[in-house]
Every structure is written in C-alpha cells, then in structure tokens.
FIKOLZA-1660 file (N, C-alpha, C; in steps of 0.1 Angstrom, whole numbers, plus 5000, padded with zeros to 4 digits):
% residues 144
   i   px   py   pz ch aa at
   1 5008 4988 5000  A  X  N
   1 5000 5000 5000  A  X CA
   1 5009 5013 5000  A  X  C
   2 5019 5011 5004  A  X  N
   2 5031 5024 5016  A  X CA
   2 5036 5027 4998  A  X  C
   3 5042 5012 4990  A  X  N
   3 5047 5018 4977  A  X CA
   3 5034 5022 4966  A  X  C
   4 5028 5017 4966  A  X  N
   4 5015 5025 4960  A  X CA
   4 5012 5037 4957  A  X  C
   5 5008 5043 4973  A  X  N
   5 5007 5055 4975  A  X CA
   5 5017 5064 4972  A  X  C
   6 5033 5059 4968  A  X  N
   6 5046 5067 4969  A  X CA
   6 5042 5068 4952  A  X  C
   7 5038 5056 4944  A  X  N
   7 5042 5057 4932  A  X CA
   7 5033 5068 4927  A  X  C
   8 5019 5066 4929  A  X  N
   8 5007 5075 4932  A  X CA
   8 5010 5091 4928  A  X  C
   9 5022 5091 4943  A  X  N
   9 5024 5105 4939  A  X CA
   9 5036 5113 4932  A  X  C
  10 5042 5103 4933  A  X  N
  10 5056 5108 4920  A  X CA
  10 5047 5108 4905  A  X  C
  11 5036 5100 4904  A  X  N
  11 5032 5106 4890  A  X CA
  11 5022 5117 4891  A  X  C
  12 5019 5119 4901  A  X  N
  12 5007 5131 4902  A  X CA
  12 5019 5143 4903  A  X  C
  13 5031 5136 4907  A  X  N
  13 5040 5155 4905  A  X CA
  13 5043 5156 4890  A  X  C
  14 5047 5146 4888  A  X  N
  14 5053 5144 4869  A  X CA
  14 5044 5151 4859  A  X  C
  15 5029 5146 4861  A  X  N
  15 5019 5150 4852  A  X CA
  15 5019 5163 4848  A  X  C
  16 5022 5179 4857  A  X  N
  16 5023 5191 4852  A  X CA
  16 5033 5192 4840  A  X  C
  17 5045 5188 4845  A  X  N
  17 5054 5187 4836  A  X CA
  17 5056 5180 4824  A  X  C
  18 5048 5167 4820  A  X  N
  18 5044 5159 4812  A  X CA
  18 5032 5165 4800  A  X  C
  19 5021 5171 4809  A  X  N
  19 5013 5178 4805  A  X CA
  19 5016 5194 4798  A  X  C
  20 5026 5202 4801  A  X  N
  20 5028 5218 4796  A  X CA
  20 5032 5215 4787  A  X  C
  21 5033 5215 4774  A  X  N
  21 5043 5214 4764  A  X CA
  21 5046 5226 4753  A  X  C
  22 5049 5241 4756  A  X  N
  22 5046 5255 4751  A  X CA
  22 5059 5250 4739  A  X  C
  23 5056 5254 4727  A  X  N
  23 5065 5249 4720  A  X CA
  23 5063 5265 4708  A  X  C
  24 5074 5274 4705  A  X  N
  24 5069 5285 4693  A  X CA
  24 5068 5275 4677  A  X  C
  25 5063 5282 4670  A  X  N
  25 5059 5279 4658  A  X CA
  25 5057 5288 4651  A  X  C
  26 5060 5289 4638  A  X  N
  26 5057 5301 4626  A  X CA
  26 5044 5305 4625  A  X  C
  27 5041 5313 4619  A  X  N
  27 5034 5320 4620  A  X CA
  27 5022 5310 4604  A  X  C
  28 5027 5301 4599  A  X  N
  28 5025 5294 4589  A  X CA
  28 5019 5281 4596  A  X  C
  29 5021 5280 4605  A  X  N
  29 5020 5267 4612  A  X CA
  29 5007 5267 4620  A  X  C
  30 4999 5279 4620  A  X  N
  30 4987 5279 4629  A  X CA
  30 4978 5275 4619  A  X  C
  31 4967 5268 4623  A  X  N
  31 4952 5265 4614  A  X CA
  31 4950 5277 4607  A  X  C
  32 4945 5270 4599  A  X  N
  32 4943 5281 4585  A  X CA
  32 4927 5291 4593  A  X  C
  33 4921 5283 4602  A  X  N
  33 4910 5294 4600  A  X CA
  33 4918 5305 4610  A  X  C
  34 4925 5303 4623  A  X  N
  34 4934 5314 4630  A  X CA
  34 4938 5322 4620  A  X  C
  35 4950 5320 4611  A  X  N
  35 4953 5322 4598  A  X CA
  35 4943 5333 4593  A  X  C
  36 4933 5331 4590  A  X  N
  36 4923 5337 4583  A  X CA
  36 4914 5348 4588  A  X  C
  37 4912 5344 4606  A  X  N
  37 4912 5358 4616  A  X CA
  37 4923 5368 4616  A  X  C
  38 4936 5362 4616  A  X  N
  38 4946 5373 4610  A  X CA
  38 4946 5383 4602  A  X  C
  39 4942 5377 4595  A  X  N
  39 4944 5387 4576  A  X CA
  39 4932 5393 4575  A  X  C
  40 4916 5391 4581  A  X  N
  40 4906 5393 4579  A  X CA
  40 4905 5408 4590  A  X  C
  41 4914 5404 4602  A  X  N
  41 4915 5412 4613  A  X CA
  41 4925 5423 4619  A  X  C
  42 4936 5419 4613  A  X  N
  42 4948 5425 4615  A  X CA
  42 4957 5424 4605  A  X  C
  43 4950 5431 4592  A  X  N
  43 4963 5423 4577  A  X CA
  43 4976 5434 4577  A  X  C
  44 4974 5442 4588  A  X  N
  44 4987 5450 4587  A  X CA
  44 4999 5450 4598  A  X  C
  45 4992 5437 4608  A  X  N
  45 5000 5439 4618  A  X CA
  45 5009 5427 4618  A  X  C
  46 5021 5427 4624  A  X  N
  46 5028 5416 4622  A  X CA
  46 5027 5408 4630  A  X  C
  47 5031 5395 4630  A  X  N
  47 5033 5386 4644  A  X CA
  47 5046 5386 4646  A  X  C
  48 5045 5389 4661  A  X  N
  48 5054 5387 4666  A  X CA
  48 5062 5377 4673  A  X  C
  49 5052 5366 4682  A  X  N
  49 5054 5356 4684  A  X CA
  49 5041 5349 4682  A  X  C
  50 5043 5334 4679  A  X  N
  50 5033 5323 4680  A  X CA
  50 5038 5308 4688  A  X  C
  51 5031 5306 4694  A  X  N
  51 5035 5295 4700  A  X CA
  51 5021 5286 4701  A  X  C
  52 5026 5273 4699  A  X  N
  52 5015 5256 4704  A  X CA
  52 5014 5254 4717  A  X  C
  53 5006 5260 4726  A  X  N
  53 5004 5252 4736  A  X CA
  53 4994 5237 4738  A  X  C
  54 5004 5227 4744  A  X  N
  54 4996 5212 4744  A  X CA
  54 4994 5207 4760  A  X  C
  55 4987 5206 4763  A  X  N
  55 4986 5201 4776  A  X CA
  55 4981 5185 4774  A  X  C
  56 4977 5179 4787  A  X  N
  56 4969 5168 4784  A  X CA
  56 4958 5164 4777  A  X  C
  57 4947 5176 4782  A  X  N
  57 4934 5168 4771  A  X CA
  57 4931 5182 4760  A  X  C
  58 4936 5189 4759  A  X  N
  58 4940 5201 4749  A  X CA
  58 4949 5207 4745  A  X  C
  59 4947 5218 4733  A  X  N
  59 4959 5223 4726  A  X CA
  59 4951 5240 4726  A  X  C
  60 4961 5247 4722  A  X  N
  60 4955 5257 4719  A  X CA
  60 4969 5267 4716  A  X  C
  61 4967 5282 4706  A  X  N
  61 4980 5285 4700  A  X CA
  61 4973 5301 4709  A  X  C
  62 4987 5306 4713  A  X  N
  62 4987 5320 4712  A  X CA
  62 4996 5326 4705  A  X  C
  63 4993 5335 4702  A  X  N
  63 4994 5349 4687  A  X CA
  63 5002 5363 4695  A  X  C
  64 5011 5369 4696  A  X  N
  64 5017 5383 4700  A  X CA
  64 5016 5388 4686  A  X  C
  65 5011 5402 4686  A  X  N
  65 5016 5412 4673  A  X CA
  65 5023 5420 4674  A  X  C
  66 5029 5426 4668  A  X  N
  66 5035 5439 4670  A  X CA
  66 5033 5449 4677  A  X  C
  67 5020 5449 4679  A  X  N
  67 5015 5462 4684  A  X CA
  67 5012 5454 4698  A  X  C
  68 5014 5444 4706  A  X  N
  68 5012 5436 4718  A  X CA
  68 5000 5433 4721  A  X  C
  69 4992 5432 4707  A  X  N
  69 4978 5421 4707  A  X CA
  69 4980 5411 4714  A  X  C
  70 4971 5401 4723  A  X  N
  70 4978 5390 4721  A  X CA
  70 4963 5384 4718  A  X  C
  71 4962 5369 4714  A  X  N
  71 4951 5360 4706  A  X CA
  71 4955 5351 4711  A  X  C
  72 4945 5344 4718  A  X  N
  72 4946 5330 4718  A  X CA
  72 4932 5322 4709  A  X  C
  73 4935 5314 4707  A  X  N
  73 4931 5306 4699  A  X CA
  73 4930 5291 4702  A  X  C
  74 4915 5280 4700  A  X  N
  74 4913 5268 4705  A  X CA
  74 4923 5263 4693  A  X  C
  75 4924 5247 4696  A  X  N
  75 4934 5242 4687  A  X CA
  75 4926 5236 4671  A  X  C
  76 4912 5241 4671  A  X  N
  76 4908 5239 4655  A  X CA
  76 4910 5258 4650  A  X  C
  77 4920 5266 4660  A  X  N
  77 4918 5278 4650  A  X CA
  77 4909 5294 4655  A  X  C
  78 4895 5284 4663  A  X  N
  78 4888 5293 4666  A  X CA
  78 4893 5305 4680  A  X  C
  79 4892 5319 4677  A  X  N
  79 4893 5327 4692  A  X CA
  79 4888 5324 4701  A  X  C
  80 4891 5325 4713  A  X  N
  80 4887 5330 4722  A  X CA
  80 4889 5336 4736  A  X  C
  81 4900 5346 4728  A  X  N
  81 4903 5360 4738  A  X CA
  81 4916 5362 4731  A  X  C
  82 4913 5377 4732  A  X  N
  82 4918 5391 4723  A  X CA
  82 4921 5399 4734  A  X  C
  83 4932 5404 4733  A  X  N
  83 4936 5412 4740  A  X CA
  83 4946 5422 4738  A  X  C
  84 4938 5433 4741  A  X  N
  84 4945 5448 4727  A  X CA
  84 4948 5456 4740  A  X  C
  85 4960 5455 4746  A  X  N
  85 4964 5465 4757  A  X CA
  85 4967 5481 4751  A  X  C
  86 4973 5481 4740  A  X  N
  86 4970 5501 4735  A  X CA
  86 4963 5500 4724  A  X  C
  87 4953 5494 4717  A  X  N
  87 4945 5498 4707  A  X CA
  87 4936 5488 4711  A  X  C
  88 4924 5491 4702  A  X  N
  88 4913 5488 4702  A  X CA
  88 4908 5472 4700  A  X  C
  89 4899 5466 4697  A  X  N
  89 4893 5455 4698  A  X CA
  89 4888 5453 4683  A  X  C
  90 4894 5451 4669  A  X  N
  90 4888 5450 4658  A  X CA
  90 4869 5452 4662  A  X  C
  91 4866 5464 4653  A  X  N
  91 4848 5463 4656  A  X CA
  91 4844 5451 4648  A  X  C
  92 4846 5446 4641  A  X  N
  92 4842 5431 4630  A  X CA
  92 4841 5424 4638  A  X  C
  93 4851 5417 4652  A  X  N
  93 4847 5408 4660  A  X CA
  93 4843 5408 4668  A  X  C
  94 4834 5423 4673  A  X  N
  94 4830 5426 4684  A  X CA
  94 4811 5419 4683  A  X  C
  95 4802 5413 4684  A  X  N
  95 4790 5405 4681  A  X CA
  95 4780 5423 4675  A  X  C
  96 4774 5423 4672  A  X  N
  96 4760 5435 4666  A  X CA
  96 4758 5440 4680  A  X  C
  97 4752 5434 4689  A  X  N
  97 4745 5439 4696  A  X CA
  97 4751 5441 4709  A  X  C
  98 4765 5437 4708  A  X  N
  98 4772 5441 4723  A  X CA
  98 4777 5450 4716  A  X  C
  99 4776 5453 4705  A  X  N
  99 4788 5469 4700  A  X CA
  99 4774 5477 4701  A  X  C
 100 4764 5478 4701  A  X  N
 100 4752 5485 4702  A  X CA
 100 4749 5483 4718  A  X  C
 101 4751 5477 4725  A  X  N
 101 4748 5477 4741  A  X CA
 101 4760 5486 4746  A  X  C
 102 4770 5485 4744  A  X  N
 102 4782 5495 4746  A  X CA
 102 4783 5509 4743  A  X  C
 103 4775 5511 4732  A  X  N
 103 4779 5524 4726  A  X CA
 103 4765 5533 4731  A  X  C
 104 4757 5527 4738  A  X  N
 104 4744 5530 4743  A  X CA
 104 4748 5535 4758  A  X  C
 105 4754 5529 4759  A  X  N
 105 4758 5529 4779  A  X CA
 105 4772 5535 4779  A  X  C
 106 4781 5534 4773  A  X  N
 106 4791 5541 4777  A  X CA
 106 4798 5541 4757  A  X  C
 107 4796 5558 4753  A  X  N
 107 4799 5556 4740  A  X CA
 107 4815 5566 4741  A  X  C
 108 4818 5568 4748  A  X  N
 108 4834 5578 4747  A  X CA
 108 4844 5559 4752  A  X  C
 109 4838 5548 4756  A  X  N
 109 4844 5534 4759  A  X CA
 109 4849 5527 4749  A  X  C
 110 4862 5519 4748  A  X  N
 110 4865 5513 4737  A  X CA
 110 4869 5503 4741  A  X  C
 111 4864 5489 4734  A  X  N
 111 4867 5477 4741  A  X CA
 111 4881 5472 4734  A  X  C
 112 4890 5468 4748  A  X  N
 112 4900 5468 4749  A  X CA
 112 4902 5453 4747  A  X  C
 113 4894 5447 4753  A  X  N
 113 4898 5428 4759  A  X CA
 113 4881 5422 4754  A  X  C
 114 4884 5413 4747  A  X  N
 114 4874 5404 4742  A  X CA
 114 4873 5388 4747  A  X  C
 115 4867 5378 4757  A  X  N
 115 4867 5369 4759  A  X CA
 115 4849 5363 4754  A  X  C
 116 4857 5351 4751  A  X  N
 116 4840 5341 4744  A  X CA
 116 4846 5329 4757  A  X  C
 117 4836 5328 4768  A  X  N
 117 4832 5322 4776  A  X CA
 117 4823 5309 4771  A  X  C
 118 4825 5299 4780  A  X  N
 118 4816 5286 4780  A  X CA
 118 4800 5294 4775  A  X  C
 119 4791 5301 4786  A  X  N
 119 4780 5307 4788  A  X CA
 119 4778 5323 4781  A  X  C
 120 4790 5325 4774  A  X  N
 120 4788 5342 4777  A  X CA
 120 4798 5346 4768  A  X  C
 121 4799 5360 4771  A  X  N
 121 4814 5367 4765  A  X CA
 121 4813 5381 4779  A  X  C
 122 4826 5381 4780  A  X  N
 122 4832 5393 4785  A  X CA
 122 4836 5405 4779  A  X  C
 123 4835 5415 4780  A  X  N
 123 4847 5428 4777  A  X CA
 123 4848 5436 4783  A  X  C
 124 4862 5438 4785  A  X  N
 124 4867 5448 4791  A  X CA
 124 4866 5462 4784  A  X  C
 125 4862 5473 4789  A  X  N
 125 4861 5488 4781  A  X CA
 125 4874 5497 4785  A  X  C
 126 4877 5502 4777  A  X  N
 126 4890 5518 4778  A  X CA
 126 4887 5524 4794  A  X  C
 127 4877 5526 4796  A  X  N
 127 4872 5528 4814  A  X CA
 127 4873 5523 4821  A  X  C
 128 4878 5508 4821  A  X  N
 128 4883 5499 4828  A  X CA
 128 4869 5489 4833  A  X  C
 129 4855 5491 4826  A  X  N
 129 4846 5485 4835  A  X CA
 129 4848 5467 4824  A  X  C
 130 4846 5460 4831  A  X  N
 130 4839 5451 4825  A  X CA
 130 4830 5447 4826  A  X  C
 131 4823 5440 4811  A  X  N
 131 4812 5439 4814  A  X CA
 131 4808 5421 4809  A  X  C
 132 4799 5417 4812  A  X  N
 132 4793 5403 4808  A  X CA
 132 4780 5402 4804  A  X  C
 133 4786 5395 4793  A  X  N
 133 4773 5395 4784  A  X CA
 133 4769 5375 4781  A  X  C
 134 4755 5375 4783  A  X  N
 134 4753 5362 4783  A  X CA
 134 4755 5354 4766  A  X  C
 135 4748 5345 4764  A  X  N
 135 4750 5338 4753  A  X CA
 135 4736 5348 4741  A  X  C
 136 4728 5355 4749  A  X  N
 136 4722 5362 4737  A  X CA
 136 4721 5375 4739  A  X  C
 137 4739 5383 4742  A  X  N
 137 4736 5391 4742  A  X CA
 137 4734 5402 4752  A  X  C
 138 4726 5397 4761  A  X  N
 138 4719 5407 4776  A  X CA
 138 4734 5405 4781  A  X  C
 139 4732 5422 4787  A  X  N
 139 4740 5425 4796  A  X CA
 139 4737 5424 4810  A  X  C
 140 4745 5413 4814  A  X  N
 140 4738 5406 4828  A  X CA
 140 4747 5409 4840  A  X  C
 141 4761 5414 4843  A  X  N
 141 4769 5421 4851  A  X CA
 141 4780 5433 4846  A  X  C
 142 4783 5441 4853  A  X  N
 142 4797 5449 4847  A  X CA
 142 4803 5451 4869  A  X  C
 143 4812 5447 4867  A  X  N
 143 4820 5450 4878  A  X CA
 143 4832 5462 4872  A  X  C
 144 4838 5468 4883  A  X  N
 144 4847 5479 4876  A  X CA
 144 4860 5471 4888  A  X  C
% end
C-alpha cells in the first residue's frame, strides 16, 4: 500500500510537467481558419510571436503582434480572447448587439479585451469597466 501511495504521487507531481508542452511555431504553422482571423483582422500587423500550447486533454495557439495584441486561439483555429492592451478590439469581432449595448451605455468606451466564455462573452472597456454578456447578448453584470 506504503509503495503504491509513493508511486501514486511521484506521478501526480510528473503530470504538470508531462502535461505543459509551450513549443513557438511560425506563424505558417497555425490553422488556416486562425490564419484567416489574421488577415481578415489584423492584415497590417505583424506577428510577433506564436506559440502551440499542448497540455493533456487540449491544445491551443497563442498569437503576439506587433502592436502587443495577444490572441489565443482553441486548437481547430477558433478565438477566444483578444487582448489589445494600446489599441482597440477590431469592431468586425465585436457581436452586433454588444457593439450597440456598449455604445448605448458608455459611448466615449473602447473595448479593449474580448473573451468568448463557455455561457457568455466578456469585455473589458478603455474605462476599465467590465462587462458580461450572456450567450444572447443581455448584459447581465459589469464590475469595475
């Protein structure tokens, strides 16, 4: 039982380290549809870095640009979270009606940080509030 429980836990320390595997990669090397949010979103900004992150039961790539965007991305490609520390939040990926719930309630605000949540989406505004928006839309909290 005494070696069991020993072996037990030398693999439960291993697994972090077995599991991180951040590896950079070209900027050629991401899914074409990532790829395709690039050029559709940012066709003038460079990458600066890209990297594969692989863990155990997922993968997923993050994106630096030039301008210190950063994007992550699930591992078929798709976003989900944008993050524009001195410029803005492309308006094309912002949804219809949270760029119209925003500009209704606070229109001098510019969304800075874009997350697509299990239930929802987040965004962070130039005023620093954030806000949460459910899966259709309603704005259901903003904490500052």
């Amino acid at each position: 039982m005494k070696k069991l429980m020993m072996t037990l836990t030398a693999v439960m320390a291993l697994l972090p380290a077995v599991a991180a595997n951040d590896r950079p990669i070209s900027k050629e090397q991401l899914p074409a549809r990532a790829l395709d949010f690039l050029e559709a979103h940012f066709p003038n900004v460079e990458v600066s870095l890209a990297k594969e992150d692989r863990e155990l039961f997922e993968h997923h790539y993050e994106v630096v640009l030039m301008n210190s965007t950063k994007i992550e991305f699930r591992g078929d490609g798709t976003w989900y979270e944008i993050d524009c520390r001195y410029t803005d939040v492309p308006q094309g990926v912002i949804p219809e009606m949270m760029r119209q719930a925003i500009a209704a309630r606070y229109p001098e605000a510019r969304v800075r940080e874009l997350k697509r949540e299990r239930r929802g989406w987040e965004a962070t505004l130039s005023n620093g509030l954030e806000l949460t928006f459910d899966s259709r839309m309603q704005l259901v909290d903003i904490d500052d």
